[in-house]
C-alpha positions as CSV (number, residue, x, y, z in Angstrom):
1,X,-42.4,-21.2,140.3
2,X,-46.3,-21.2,141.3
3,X,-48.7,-19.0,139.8
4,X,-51.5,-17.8,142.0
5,X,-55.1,-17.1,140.7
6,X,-53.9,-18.4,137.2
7,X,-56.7,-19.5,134.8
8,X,-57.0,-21.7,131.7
9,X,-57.7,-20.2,128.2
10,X,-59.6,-22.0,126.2
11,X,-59.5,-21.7,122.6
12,X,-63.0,-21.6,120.4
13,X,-63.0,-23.2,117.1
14,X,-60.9,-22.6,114.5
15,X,-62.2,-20.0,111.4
16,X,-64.3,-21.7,109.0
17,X,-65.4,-25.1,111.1
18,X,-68.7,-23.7,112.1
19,X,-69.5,-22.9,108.9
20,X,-73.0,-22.3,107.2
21,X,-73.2,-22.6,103.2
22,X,-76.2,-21.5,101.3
23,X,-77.4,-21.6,97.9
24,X,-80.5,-20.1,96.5
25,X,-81.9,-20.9,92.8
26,X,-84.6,-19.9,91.0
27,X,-87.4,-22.9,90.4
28,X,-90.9,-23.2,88.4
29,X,-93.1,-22.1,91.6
30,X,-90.6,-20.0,93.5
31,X,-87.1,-20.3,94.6
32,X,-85.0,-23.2,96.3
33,X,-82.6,-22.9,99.2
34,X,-79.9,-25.7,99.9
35,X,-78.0,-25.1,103.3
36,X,-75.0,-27.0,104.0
37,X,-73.1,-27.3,107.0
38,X,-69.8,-29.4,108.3
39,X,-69.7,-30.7,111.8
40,X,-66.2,-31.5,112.7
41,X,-67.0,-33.5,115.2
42,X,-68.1,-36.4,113.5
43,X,-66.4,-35.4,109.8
44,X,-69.6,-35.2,108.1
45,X,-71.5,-32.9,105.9
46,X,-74.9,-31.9,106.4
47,X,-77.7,-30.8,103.6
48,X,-81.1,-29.7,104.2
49,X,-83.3,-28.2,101.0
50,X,-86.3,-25.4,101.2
51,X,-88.6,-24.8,99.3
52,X,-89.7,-21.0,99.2
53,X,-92.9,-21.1,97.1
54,X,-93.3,-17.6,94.7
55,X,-94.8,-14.9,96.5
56,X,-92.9,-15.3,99.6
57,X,-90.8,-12.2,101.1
58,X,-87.4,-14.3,99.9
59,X,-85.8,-12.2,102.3
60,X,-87.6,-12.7,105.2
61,X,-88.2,-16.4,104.7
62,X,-84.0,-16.9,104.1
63,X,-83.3,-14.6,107.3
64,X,-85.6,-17.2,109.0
65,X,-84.3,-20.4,107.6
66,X,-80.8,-18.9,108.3
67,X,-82.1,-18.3,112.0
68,X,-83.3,-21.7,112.4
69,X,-80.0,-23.3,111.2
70,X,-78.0,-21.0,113.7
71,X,-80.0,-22.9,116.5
72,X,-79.0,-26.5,115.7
């Protein structure tokens, strides 16, 4: 039995493996972001650290470290 015009479906990642951790703390000088991330690929964890110093828009600044990480 042949199927005519039949196509492939591919299936994206499962939920949770491109996930994005964050943690923000409160620090002498302003505030400290740690984002972690898991890249199943290679079954390793990723960390990267911010520093946001104190009168920074906390906000803004995560939204834009957040942003950035998206991109990697």
């Amino acid at each position: 039995m042949a199927l005519a015009g039949a196509q492939a479906i591919s299936k994206g990642p499962a939920e949770g493996e491109d996930r994005i951790s964050f943690e923000l703390t409160t620090a002498v000088g302003g505030r400290i972001l740690n984002v972690r991330r898991y890249d199943n690929r290679i079954d390793r964890h990723d960390q990267t650290t911010y520093v946001i110093p104190s009168g920074e828009d906390v906000g803004a600044r995560v939204a834009k470290i957040l942003n950035l990480e998206l991109i990697k």
